[in-house]
DRENLUM-168179 format. One line per 10 residues: their letters; for each residue x, y negated, z of N, C-alpha, C. Coordinates in pm, whole numbers. Layout:
# DRENLUM-168179
A	X:Y:Z:X:Y:Z:X:Y:Z  ...
//
This chain:
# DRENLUM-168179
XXXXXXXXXX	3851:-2499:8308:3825:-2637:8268:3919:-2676:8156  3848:-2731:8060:3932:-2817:7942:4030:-2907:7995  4168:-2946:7953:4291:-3029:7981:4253:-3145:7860  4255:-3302:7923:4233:-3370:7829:4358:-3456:7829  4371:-3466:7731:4498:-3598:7719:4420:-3708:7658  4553:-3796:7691:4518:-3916:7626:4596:-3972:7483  4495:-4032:7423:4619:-4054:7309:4513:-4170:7228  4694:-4307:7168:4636:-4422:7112:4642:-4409:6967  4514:-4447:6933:4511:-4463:6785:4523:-4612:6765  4611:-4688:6643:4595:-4808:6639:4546:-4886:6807
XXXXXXXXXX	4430:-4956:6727:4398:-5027:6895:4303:-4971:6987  4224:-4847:6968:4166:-4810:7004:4219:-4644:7129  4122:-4656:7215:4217:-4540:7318:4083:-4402:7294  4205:-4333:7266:4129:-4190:7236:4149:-4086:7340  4046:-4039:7364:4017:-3915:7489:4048:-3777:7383  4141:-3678:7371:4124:-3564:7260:4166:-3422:7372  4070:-3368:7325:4054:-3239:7422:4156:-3136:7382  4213:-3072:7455:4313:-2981:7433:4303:-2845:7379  4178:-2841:7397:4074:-2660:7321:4142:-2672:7157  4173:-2538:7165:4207:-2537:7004:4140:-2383:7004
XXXXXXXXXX	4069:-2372:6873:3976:-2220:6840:4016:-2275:6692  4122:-2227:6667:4180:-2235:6519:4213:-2347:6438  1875:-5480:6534:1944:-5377:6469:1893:-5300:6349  1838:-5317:6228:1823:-5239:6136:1679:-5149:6229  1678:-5054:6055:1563:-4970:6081:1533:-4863:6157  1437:-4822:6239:1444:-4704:6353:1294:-4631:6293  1367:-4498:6271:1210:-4429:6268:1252:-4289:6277  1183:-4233:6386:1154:-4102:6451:1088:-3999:6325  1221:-3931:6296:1221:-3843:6234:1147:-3706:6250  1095:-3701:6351:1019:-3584:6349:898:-3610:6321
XXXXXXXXXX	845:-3706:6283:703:-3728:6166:722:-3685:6059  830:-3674:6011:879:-3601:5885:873:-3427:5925  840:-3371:6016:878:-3224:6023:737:-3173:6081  725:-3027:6049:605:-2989:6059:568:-2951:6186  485:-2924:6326:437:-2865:6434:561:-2756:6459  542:-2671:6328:543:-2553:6356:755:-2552:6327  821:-2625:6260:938:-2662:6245:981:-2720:6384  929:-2783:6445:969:-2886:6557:985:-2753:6706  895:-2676:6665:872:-2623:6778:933:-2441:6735  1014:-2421:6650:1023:-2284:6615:1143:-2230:6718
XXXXXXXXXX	1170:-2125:6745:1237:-2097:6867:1371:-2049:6763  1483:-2055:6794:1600:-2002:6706:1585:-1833:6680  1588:-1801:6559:1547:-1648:6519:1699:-1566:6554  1717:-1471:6626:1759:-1362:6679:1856:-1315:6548  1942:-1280:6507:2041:-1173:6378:2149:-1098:6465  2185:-989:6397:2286:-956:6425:2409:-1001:6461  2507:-993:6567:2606:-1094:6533:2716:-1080:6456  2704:-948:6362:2780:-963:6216:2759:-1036:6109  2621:-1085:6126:2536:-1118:6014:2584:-1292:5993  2697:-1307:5918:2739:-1469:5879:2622:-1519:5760
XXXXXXXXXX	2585:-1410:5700:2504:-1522:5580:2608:-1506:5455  2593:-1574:5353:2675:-1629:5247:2777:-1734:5236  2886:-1679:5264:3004:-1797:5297:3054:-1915:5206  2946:-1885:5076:2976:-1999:5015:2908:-2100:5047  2752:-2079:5140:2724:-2181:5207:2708:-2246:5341  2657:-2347:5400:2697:-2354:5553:2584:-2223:5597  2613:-2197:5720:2525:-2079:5801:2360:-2171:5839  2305:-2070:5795:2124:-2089:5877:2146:-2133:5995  2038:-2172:6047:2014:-2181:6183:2072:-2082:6265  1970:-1961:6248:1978:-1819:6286:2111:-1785:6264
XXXXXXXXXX	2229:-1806:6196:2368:-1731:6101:2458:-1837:6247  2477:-1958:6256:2541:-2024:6290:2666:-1990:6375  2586:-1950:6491:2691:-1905:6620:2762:-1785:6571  2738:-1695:6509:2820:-1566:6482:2895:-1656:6320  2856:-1740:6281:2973:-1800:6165:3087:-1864:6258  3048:-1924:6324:3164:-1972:6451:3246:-1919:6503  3192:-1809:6549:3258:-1710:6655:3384:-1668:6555  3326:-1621:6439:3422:-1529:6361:3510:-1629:6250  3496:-1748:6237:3569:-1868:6162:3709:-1887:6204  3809:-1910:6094:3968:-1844:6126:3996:-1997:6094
XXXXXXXXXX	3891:-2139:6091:3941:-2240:6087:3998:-2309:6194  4084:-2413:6223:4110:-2477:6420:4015:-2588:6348  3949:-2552:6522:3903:-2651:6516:3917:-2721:6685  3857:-2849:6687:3880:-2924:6790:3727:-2997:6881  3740:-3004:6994:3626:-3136:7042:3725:-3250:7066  3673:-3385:7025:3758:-3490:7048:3655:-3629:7112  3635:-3686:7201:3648:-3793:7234:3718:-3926:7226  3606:-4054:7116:3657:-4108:7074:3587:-4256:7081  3696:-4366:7092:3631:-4481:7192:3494:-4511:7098  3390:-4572:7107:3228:-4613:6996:3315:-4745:6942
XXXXXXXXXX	3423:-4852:6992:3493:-4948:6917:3619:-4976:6987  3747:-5037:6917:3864:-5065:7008:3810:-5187:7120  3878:-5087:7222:3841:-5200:7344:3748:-5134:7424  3651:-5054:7376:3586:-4977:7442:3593:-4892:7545  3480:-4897:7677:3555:-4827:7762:3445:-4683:7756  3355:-4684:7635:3245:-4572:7646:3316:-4513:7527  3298:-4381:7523:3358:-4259:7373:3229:-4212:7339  3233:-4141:7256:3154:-4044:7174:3223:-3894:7158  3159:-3809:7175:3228:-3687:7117:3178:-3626:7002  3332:-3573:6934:3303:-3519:6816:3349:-3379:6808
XXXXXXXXXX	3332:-3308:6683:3360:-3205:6663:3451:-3201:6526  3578:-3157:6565:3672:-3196:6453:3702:-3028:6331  3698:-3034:6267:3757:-2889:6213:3831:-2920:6067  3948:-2843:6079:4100:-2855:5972:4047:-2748:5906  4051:-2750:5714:4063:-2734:5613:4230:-2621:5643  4220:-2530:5578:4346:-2433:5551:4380:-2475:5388  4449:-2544:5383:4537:-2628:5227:4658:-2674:5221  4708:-2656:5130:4872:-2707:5059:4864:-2812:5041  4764:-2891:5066:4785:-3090:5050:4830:-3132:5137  4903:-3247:5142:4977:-3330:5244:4856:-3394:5303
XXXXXXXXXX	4746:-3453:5226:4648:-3540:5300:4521:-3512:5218  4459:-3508:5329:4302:-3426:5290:4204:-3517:5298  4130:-3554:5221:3998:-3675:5286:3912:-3627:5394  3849:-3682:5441:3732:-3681:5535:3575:-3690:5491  3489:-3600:5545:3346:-3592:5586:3294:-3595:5691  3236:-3712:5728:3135:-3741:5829:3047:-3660:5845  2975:-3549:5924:2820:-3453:5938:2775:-3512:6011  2640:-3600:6020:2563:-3631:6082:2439:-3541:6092  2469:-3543:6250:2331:-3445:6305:2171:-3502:6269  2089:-3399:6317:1973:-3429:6283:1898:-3450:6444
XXXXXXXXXX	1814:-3485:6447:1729:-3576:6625:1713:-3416:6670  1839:-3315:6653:1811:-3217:6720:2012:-3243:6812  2034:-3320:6767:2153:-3359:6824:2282:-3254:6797  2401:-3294:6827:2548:-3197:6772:2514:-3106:6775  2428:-2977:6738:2404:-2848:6748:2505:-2760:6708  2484:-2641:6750:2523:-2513:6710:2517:-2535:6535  2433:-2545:6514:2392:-2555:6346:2494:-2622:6297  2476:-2774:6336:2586:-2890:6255:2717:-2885:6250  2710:-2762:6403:2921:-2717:6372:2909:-2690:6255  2838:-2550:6257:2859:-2480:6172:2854:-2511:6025
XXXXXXXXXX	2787:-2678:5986:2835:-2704:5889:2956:-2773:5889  2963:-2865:5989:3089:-2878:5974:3233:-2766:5920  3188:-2658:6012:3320:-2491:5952:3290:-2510:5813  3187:-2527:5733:3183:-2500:5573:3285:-2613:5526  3204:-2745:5562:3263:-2840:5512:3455:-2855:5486  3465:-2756:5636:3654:-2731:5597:3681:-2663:5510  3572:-2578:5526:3635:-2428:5476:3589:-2462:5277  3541:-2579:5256:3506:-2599:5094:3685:-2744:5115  3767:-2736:5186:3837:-2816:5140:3879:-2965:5227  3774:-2997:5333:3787:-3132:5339:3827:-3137:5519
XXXXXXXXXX	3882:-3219:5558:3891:-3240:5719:3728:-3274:5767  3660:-3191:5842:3503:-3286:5895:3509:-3297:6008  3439:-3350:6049:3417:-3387:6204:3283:-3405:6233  3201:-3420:6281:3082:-3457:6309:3055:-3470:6458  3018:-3602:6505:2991:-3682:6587:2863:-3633:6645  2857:-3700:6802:2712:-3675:6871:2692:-3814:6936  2621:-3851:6807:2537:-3991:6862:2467:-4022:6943  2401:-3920:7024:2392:-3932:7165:2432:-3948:7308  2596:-3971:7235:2701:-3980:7351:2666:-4037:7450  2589:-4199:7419:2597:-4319:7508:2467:-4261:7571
XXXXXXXXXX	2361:-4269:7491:2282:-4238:7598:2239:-4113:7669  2329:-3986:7648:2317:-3869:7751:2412:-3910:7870  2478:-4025:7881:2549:-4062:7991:2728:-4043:7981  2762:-4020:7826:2915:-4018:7829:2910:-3883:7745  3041:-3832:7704:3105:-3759:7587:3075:-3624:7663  3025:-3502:7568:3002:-3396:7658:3051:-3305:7605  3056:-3194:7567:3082:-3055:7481:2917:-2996:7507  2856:-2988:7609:2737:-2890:7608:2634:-2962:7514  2609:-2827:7448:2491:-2850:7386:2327:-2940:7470  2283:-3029:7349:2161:-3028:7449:2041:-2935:7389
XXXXXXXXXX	1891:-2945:7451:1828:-2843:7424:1759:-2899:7288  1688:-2852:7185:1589:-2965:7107:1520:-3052:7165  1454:-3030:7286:1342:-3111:7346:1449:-3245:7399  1529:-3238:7467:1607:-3341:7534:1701:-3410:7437  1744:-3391:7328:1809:-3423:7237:1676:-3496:7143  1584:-3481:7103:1481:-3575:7004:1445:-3667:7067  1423:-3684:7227:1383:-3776:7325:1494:-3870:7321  1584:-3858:7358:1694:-3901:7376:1745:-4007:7264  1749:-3964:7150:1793:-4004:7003:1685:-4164:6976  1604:-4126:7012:1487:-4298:7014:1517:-4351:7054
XXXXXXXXXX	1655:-4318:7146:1732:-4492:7216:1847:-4525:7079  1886:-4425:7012:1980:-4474:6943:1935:-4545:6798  2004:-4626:6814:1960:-4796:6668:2036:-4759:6604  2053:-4778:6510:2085:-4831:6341:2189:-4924:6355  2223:-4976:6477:2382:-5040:6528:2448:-4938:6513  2392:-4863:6656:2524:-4775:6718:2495:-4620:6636  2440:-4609:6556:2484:-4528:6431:2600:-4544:6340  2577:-4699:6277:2702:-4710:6186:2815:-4752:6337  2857:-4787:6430:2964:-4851:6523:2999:-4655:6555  2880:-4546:6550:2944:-4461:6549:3027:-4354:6433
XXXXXXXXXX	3002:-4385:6313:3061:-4344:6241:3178:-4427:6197  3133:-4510:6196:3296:-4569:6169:3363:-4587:6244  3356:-4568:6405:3471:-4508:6513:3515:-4372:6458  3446:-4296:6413:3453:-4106:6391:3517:-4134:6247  3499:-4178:6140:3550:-4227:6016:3726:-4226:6036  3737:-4382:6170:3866:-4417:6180:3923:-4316:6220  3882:-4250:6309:3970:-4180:6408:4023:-4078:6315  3919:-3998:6195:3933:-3903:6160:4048:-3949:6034  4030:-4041:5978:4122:-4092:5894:4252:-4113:5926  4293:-4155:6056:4416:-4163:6131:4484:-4026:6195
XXXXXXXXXX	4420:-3965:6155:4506:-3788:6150:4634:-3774:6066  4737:-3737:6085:4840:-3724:5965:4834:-3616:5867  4687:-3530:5868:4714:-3494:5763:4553:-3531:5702  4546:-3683:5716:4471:-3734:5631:4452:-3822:5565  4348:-3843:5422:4368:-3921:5332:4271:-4021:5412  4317:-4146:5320:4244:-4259:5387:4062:-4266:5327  4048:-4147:5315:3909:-4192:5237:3790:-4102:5325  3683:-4129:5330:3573:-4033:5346:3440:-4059:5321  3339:-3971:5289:3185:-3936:5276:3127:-3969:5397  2987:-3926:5421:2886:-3953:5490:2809:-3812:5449
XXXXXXXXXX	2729:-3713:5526:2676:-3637:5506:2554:-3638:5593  2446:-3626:5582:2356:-3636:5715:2233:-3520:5690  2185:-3520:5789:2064:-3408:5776:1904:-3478:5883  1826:-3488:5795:1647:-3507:5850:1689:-3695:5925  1701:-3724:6055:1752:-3852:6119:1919:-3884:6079  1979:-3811:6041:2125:-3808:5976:2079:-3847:5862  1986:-3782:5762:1972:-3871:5647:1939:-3968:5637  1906:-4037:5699:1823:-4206:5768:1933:-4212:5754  2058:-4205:5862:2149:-4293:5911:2253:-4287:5788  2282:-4180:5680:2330:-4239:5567:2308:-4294:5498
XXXXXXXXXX	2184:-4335:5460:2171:-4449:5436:2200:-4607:5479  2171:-4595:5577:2189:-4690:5713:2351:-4742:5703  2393:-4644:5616:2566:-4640:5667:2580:-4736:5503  2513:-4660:5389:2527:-4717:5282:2488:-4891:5246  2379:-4902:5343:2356:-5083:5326:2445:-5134:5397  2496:-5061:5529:2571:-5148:5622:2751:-5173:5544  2771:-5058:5446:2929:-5063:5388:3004:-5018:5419  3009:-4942:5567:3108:-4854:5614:3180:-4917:5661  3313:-4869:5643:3415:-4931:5668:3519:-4888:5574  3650:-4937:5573:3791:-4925:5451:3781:-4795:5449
XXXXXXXXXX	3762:-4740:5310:3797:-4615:5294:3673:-4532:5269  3551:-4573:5279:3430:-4548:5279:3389:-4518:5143  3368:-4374:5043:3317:-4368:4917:3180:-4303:4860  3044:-4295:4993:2881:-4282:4939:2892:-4165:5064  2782:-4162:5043:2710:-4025:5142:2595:-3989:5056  2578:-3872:5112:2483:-3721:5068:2392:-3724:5188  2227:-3780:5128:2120:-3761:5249:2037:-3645:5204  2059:-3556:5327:1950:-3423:5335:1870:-3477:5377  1708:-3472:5356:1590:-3475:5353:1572:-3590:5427  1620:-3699:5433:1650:-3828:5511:1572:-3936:5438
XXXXXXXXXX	1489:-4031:5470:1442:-4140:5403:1478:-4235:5406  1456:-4322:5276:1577:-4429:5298:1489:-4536:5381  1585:-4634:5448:1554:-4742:5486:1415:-4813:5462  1329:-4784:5544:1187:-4924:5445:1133:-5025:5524  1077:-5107:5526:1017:-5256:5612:878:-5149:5671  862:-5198:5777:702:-5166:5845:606:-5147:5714  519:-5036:5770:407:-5077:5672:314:-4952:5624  222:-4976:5595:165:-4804:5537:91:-4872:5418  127:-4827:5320:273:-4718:5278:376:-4783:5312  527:-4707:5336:622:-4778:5338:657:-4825:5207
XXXXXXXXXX	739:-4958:5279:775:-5043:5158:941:-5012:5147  987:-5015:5014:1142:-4997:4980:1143:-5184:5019  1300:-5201:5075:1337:-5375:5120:1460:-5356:4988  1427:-5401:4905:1509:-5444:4759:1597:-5516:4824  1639:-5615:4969:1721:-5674:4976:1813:-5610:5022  1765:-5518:5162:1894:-5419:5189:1924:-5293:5099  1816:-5279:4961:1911:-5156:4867:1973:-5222:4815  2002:-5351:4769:2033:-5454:4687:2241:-5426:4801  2235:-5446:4872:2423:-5382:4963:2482:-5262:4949  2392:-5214:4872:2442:-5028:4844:2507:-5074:4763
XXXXXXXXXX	2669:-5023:4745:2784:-5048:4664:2855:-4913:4659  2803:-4782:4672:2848:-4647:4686:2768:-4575:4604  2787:-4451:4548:2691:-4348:4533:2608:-4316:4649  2522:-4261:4618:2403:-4209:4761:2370:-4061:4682  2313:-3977:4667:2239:-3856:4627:2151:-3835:4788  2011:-3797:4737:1910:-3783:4824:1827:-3639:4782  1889:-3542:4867:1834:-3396:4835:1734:-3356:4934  1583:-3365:4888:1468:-3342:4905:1447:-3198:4937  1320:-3130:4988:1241:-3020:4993:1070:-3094:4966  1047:-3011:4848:900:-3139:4819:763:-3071:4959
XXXXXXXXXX	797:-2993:5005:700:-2945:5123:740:-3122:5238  831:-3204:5239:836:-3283:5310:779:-3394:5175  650:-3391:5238:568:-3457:5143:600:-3613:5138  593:-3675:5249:633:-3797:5314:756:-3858:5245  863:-3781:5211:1015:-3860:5137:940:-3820:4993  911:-3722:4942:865:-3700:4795:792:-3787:4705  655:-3825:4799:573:-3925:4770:655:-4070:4745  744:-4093:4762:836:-4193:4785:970:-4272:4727  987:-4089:4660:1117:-4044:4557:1105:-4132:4423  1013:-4112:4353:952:-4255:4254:996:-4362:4259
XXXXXXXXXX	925:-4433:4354:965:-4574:4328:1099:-4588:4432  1165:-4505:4458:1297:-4571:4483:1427:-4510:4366  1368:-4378:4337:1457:-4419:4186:1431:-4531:4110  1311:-4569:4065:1325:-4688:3981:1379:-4759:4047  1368:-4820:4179:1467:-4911:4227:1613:-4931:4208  1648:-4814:4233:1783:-4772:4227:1839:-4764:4095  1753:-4749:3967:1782:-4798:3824:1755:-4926:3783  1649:-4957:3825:1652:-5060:3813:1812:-5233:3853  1830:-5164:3939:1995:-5218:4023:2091:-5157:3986  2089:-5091:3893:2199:-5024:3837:2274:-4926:3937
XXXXXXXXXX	2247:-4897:4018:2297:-4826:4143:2330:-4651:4074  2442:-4632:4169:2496:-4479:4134:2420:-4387:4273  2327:-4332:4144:2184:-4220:4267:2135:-4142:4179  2115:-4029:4315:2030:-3877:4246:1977:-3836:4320  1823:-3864:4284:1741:-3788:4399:1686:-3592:4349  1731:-3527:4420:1643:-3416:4387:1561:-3354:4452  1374:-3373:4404:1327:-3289:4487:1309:-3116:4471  1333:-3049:4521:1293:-2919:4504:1174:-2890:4553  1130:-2766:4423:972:-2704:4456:998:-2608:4571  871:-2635:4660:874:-2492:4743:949:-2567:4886
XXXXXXXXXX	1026:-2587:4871:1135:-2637:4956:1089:-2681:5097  1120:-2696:5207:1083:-2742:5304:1175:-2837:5381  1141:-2929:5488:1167:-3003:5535:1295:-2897:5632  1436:-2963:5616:1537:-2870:5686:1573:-2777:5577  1527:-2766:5505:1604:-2598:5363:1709:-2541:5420  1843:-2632:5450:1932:-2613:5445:1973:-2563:5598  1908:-2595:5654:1922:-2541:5830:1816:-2370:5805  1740:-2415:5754:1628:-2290:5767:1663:-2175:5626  1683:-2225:5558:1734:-2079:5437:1609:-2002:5391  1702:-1867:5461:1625:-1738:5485:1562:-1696:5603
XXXXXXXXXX	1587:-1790:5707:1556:-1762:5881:1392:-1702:5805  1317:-1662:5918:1176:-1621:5871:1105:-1756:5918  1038:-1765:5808:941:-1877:5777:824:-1832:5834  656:-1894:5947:574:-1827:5970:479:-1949:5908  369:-1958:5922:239:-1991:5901:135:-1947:5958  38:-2040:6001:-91:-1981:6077:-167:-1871:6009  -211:-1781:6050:-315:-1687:5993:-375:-1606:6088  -557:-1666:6081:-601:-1647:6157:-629:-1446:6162  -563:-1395:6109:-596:-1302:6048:-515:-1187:6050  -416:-1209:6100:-293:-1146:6157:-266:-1125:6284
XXXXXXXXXX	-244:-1019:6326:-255:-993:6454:-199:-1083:6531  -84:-1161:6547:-15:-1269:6617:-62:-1396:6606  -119:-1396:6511:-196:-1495:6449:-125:-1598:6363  -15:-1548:6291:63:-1612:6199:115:-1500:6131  218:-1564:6018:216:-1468:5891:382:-1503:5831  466:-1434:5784:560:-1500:5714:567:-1583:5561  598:-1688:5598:576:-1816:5436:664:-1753:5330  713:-1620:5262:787:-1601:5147:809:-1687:5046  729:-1791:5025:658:-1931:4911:845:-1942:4963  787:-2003:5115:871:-2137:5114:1026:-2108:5179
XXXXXXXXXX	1041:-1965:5237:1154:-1929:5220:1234:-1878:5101  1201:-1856:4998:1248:-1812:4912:1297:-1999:4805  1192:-2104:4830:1196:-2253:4790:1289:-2268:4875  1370:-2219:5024:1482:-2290:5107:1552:-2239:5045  1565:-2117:5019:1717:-2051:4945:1759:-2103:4826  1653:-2114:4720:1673:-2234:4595:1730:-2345:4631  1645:-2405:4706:1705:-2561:4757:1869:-2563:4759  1881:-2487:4887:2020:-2430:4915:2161:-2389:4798  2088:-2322:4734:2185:-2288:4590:2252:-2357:4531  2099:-2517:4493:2157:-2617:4395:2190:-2712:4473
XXXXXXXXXX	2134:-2729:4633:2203:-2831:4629:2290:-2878:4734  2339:-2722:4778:2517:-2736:4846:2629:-2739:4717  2587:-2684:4617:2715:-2700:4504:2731:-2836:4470  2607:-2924:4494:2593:-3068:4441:2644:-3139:4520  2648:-3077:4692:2720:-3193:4748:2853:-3210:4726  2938:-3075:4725:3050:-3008:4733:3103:-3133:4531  3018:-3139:4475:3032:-3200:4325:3049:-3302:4350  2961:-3442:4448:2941:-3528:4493:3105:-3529:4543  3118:-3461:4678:3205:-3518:4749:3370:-3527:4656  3356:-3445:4599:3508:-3412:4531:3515:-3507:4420
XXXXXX	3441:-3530:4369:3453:-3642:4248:3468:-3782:4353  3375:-3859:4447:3384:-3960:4516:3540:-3971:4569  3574:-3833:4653:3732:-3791:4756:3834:-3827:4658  3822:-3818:4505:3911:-3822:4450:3997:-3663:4437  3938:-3545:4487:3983:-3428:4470:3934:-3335:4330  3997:-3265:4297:3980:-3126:4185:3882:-3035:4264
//
């Protein structure tokens, strides 16, 4: 069994685990993802097989990037506000650097909840430089702060209780806490992935909190009023006072169709934004890579086929636009 201590940050009481290994808009993100994405079973690799360490690990890469990662990292439990008697748990991981104080990145999961996966971006996110942590916004309603993974099915169910409150009340508990480290700078990002990209946005109208400088939405849509088509609300892009960048896969037809008129918006307001869609690309790129891509075919003995199109469009995706976040965050952090 894990040894937990206790320990006070400012006014808030922090639960931090002793393991060391080195309300606004709601919309169900899996309308954005395909049958066959929602339901793909995690693909099998070697467990030598890390992938390319200049970027975070695949789906498939994840757990053997973990296993073999020479970063410390931490689980921490941390109050949702001071005064609070409910936590959240996060997943903390330290950067190996000669700086006295390192900024912070928020990883927000995707309605597949703290996964195996999202550590494992989190390990990149240190390992390119920065303190990350990434939170499981499902804390409150799986019944309290956990370490176990949940499954996909119980984790997307689950996530439809959580609002566009206790999204931003959870990052900016995970923000503070992570900022109040001594070997950290007072500043940090927002990173999110598929319902994580929702909620950076979410984070960008709401303002964060002190110290707060834009977030990076993976395949995430921004904020819109009821409606078909959705409508952009000019009043809540009109509070965005950060950079945003919004990195697309144009196979997620739904944010693409969409990409248009919220750049003009966003020029139109003079706002600091970059949307990129990539060809080929699919909904997740950056979780899915190289994993094997299938497709129906009635015609194949299994009766599906591997998508080369659109795995070879994840690996592109991937190329340009982990260097862009890594560009994003270091110019915003104030780092070289």
């Amino acid at each position: 069994m894990k040894a937990i201590r206790f320990v006070a940050i400012g006014s808030a009481l922090m639960l931090v685990s002793a393991c060391r290994r080195g309300g606004g808009y709601l919309e169900d993100h899996s309308a954005h993802m395909s049958a066959a994405d929602l339901s793909a079973p995690r693909v099998a690799v070697q467990a030598q097989d890390q992938g390319n360490l200049n970027f975070p690990a695949s789906d498939a890469r994840a757990a053997a990037r973990l296993a073999a990662t020479p970063r410390h990292a931490e689980w921490v439990a941390i109050a949702w506000e001071p005064g609070s008697k409910d936590s959240l748990m996060a997943y903390v991981v330290y950067p190996t650097t000669s700086n006295p104080r390192t900024p912070v990145v928020v990883v927000v999961h995707e309605i597949y909840g703290l996964s195996t996966w999202v550590r494992g971006v989190a390990d990149q996110v240190a390992a390119d430089g920065f303190i990350a942590i990434a939170p499981d916004l499902n804390s409150r309603v799986r019944g309290g702060p956990s370490t176990t993974e949940l499954t996909r099915d119980s984790a997307a169910k689950l996530i439809r209780g959580v609002n566009t409150s206790e999204r931003n009340k959870g990052i900016i508990a995970t923000a503070s806490y992570a900022m109040s480290l001594a070997s950290a700078a007072p500043r940090y990002a927002v990173i999110g992935y598929c319902w994580g990209g929702q909620t950076v946005w979410a984070h960008a109208i709401n303002g964060g909190t002190k110290g707060y400088v834009g977030g990076v939405a993976f395949y995430g849509n921004y904020p819109y009023m009821s409606g078909q088509p959705p409508m952009l609300d000019a009043d809540s892009m009109a509070k965005i006072n950060k950079p945003v960048m919004l990195l697309n896969g144009s196979r997620d037809a739904r944010i693409a169709a969409n990409m248009p008129a919220l750049d003009s918006m966003m020029k139109a307001m003079k706002k600091d934004y970059i949307g990129m869609n990539y060809v080929n690309a699919s909904h997740g790129f950056l979780r899915q890579q190289d994993d094997p891509h299938f497709v129906r075919d009635s015609t194949a003995p299994d009766g599906r086929r591997r998508d080369a199109e659109t795995e070879a469009g994840d690996v592109a995706a991937t190329k340009d636009g982990w260097p862009r976040t890594l560009a994003f965050l270091r110019k915003n952090l104030g780092m070289k």
